[in-house]
Backbone as CSV, one residue per row, in Angstrom:
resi,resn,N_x,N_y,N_z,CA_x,CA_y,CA_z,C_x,C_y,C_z
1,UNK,0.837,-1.179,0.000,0.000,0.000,0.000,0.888,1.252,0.000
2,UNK,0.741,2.201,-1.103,1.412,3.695,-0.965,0.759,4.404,0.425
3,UNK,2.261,4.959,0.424,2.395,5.891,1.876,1.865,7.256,1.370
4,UNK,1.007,8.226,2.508,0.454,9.575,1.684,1.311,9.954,1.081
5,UNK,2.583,10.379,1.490,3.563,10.733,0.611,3.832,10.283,-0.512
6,UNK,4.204,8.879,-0.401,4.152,8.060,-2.105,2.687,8.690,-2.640
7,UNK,2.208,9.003,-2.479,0.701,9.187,-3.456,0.609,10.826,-4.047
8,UNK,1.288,11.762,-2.683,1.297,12.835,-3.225,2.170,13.128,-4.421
9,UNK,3.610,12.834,-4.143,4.639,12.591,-5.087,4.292,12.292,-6.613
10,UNK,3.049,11.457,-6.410,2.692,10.574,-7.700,1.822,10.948,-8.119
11,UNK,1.215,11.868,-7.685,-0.184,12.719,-8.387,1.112,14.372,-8.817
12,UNK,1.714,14.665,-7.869,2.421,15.858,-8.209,3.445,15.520,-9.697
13,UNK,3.827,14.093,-9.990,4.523,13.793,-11.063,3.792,13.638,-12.049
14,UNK,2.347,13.203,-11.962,1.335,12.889,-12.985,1.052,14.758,-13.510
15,UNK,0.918,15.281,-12.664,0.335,16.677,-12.644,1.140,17.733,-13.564
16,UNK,2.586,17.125,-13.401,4.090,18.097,-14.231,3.580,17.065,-15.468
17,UNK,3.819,16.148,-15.578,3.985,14.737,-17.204,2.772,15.840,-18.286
18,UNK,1.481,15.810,-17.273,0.366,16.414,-18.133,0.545,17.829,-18.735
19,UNK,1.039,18.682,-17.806,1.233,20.220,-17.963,2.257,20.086,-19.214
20,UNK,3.507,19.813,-19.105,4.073,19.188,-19.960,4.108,18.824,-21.294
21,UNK,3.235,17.746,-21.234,2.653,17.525,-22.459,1.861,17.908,-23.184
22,UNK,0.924,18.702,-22.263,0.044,20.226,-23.080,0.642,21.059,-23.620
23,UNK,1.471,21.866,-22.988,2.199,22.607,-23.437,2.722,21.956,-24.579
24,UNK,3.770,21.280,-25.321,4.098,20.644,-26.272,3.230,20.364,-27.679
25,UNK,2.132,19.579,-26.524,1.245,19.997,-28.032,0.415,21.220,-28.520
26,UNK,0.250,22.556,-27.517,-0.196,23.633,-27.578,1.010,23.913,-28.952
27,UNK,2.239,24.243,-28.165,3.597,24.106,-29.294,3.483,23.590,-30.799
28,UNK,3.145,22.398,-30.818,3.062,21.366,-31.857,1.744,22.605,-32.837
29,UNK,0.750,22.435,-32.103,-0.417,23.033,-32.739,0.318,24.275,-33.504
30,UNK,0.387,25.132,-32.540,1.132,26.543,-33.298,2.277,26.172,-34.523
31,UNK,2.726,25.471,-34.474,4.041,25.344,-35.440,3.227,24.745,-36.523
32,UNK,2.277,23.863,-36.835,1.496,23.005,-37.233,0.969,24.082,-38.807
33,UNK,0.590,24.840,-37.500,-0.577,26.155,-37.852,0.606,27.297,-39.246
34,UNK,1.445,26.908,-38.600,2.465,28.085,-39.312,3.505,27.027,-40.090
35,UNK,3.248,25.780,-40.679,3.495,25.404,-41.802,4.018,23.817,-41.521
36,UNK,4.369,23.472,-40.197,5.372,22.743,-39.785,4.542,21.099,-39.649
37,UNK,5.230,20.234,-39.707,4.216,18.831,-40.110,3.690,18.360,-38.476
38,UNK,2.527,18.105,-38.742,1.957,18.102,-37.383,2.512,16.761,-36.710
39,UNK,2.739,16.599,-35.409,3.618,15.541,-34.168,2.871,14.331,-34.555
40,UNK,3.922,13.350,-34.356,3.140,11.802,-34.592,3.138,11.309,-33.150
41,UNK,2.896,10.164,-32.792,3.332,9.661,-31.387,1.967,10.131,-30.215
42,UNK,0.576,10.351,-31.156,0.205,11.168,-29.993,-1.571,10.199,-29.581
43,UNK,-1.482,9.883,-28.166,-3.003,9.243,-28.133,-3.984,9.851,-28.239
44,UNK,-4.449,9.049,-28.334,-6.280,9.326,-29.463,-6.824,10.825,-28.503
45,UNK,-6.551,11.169,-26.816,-7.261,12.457,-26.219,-6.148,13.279,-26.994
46,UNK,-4.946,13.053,-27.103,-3.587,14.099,-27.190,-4.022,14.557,-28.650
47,UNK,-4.284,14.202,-29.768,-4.988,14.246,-31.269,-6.218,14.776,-30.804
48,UNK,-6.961,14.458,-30.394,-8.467,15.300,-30.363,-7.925,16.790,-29.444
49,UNK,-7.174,16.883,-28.518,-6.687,18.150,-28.449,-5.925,19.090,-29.262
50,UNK,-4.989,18.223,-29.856,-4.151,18.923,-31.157,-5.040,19.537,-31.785
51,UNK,-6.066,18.803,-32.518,-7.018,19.117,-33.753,-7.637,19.994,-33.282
52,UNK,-8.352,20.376,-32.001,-8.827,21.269,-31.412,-8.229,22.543,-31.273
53,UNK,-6.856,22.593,-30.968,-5.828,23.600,-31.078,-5.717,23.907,-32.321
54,UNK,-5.522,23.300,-33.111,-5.316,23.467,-34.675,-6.319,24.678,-34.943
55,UNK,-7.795,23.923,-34.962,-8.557,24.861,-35.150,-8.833,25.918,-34.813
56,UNK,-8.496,25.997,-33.423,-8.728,27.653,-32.676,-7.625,27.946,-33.374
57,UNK,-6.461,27.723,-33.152,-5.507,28.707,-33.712,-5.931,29.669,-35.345
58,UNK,-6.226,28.728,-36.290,-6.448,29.121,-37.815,-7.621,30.044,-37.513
59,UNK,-8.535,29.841,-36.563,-9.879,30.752,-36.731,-9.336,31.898,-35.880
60,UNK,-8.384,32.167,-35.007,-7.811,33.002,-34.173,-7.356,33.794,-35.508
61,UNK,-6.277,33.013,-35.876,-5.131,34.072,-36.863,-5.900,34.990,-38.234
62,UNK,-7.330,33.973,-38.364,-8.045,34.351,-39.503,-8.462,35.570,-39.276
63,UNK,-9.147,35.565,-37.813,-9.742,36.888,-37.750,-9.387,38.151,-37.130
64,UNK,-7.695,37.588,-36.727,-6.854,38.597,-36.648,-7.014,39.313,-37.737
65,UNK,-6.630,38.965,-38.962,-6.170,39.206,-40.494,-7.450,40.093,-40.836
66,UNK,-8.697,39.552,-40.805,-9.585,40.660,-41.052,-9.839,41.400,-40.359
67,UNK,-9.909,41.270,-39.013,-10.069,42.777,-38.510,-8.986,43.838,-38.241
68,UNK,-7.685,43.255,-38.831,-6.471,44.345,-39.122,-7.126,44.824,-40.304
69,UNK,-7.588,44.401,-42.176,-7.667,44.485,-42.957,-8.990,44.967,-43.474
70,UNK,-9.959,44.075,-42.480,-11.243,44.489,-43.065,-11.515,45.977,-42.923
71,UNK,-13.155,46.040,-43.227,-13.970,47.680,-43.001,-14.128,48.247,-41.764
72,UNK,-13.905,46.925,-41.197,-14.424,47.762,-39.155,-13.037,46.941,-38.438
73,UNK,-11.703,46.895,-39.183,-10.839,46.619,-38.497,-9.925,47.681,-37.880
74,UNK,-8.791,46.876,-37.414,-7.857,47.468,-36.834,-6.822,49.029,-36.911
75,UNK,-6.644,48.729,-38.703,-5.936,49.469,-39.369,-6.865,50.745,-39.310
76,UNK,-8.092,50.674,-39.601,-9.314,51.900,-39.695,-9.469,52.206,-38.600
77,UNK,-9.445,51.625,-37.366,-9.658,52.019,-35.952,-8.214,53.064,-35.877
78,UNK,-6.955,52.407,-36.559,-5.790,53.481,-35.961,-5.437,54.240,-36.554
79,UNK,-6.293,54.787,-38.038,-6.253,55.730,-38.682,-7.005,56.550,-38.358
80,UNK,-8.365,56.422,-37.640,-9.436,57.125,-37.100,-8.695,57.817,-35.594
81,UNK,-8.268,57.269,-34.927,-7.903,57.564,-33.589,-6.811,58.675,-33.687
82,UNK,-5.517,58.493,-35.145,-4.925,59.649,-35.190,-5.045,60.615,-36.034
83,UNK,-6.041,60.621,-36.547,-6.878,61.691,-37.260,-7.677,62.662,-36.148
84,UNK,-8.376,61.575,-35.371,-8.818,62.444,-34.664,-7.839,63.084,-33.058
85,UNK,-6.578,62.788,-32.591,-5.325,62.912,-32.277,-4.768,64.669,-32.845
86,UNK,-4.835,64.614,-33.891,-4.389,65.457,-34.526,-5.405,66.451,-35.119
87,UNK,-6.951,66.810,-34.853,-7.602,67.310,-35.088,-7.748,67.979,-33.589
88,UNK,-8.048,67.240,-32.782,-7.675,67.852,-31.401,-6.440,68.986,-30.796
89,UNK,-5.314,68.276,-31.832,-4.202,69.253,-31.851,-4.337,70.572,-32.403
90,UNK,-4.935,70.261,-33.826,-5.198,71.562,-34.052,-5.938,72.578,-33.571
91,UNK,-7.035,72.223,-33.006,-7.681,72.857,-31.705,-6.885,73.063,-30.775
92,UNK,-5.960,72.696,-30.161,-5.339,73.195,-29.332,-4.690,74.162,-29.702
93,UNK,-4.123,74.025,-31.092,-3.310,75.094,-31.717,-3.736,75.992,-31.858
94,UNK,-5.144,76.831,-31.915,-5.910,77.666,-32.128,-5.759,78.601,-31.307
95,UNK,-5.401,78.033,-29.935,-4.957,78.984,-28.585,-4.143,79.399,-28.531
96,UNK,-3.138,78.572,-29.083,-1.254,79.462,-28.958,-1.342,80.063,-29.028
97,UNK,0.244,80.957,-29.021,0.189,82.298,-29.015,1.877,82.447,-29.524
98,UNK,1.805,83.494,-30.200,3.226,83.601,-31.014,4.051,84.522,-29.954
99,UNK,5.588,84.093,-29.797,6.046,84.959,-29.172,7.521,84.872,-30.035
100,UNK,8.379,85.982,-29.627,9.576,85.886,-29.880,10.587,86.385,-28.952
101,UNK,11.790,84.984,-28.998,12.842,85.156,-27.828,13.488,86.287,-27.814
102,UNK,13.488,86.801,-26.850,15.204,87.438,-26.622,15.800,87.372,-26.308
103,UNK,15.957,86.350,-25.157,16.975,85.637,-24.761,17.501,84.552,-24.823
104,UNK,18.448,83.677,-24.681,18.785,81.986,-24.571,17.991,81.765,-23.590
105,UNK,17.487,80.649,-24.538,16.155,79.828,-23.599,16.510,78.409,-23.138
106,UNK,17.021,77.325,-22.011,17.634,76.186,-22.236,16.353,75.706,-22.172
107,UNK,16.513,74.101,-22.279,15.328,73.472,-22.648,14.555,72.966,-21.074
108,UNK,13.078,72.761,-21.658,12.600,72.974,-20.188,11.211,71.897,-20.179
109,UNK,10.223,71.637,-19.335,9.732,70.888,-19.604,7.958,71.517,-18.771
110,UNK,6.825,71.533,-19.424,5.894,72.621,-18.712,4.918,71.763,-17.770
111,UNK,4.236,72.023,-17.719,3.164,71.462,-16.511,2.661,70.274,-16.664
112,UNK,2.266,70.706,-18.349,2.064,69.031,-18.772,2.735,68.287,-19.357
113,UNK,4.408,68.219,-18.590,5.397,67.433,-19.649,5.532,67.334,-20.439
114,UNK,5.613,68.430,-21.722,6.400,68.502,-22.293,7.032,69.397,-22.840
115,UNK,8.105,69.209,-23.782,9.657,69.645,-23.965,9.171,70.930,-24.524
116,UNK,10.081,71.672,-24.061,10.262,72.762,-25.037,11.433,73.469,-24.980
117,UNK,12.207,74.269,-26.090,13.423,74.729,-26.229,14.273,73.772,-26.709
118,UNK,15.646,74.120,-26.764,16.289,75.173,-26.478,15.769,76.338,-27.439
119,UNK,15.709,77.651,-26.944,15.373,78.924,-28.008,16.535,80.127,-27.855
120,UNK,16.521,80.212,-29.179,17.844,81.565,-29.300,17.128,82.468,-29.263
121,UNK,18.069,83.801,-29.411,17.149,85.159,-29.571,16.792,85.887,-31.238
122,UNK,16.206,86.155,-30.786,15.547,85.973,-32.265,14.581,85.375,-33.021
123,UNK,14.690,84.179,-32.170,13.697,83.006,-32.639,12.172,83.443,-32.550
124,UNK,11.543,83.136,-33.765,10.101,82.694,-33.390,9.305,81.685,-33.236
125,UNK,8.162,81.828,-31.886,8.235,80.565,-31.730,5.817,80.425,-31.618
126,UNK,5.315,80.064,-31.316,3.896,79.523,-30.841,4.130,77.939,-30.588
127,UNK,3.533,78.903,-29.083,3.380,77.864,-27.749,1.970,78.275,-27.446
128,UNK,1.356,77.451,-26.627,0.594,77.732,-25.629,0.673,78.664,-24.773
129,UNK,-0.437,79.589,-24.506,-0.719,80.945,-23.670,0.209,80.569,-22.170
130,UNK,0.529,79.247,-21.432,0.961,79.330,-20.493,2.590,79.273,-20.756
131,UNK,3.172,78.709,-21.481,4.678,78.684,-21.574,4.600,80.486,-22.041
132,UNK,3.780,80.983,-23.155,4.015,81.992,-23.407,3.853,83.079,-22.580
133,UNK,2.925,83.378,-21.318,3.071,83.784,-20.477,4.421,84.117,-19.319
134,UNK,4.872,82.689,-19.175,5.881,82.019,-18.428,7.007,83.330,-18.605
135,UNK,7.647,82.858,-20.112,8.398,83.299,-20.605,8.344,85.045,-20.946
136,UNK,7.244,85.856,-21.188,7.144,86.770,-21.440,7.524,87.709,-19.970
137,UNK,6.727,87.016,-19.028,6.996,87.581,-17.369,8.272,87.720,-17.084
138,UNK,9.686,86.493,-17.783,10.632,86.189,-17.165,11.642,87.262,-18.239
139,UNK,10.863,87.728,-19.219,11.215,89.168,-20.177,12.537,87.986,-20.919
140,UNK,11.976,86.916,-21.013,13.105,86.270,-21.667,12.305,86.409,-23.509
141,UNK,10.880,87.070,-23.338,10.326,86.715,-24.292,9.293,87.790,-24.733
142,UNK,8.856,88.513,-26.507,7.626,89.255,-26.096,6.362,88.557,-27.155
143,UNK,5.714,88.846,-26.759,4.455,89.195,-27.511,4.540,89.444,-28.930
144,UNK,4.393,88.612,-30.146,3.847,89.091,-31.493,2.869,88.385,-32.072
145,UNK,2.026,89.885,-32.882,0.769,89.413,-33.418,0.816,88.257,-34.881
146,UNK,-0.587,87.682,-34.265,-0.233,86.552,-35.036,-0.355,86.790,-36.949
């Protein structure tokens, strides 16, 4: 008669063999799927899982492919998102405000992170009313109409 221990041991070794061997044929499936000759050696549940994998995979990758490609896919979702990205921008741009340096400006970073500068004197520049503010107060900068 196995000791609890002998039994745990032997369900914990049965438990790795299985994980194991899923994995492998999860493996097998994918490679299968992407051209590679499908595993021999395998019992009649290990084949009805393969084939099962097989199939999700091809109907997975299929409809990856159209909804990158199709009318209500992927590609149209991330052309829409930076269209509208950049329509927003331009609205924002509407607010700037033109200024020009007079002094060396090193580079700096504003409230809402992000960069701006380095600016020489001379330079013209449109920023946002708050960097342009910033800078006009600090007489590093004035005011021109747009």
């Amino acid at each position: 008669m196995l000791s609890a221990l002998e039994f745990e041991n032997g369900k914990k070794l049965l438990e790795d063999i299985i994980s194991i061997r899923t994995r492998k044929i999860i493996l097998a499936a994918l490679r299968t799927v992407r051209g590679a000759a499908p595993p021999e050696q395998l019992t009649e549940k290990e084949a009805e899982f393969f084939d099962r994998m097989v199939t999700e995979f091809k109907s997975f990758m299929e409809s990856m492919k159209v909804s990158a490609c199709g009318p209500d896919g992927v590609v149209e979702e991330k052309i829409e998102a930076v269209k509208k990205l950049k329509e927003e921008k331009e609205e924002k741009n509407i607010n700037n405000v033109k200024i020009r340096i007079l002094k060396e400006v090193p580079e700096f970073v504003d409230s809402d992170l992000r960069k701006h500068g380095p600016y020489t004197p001379g330079e013209t520049i449109e920023t946002t009313p708050e960097v342009a503010n910033l800078l006009v107060m600090r007489k590093l900068a004035e005011r021109v109409e747009k």
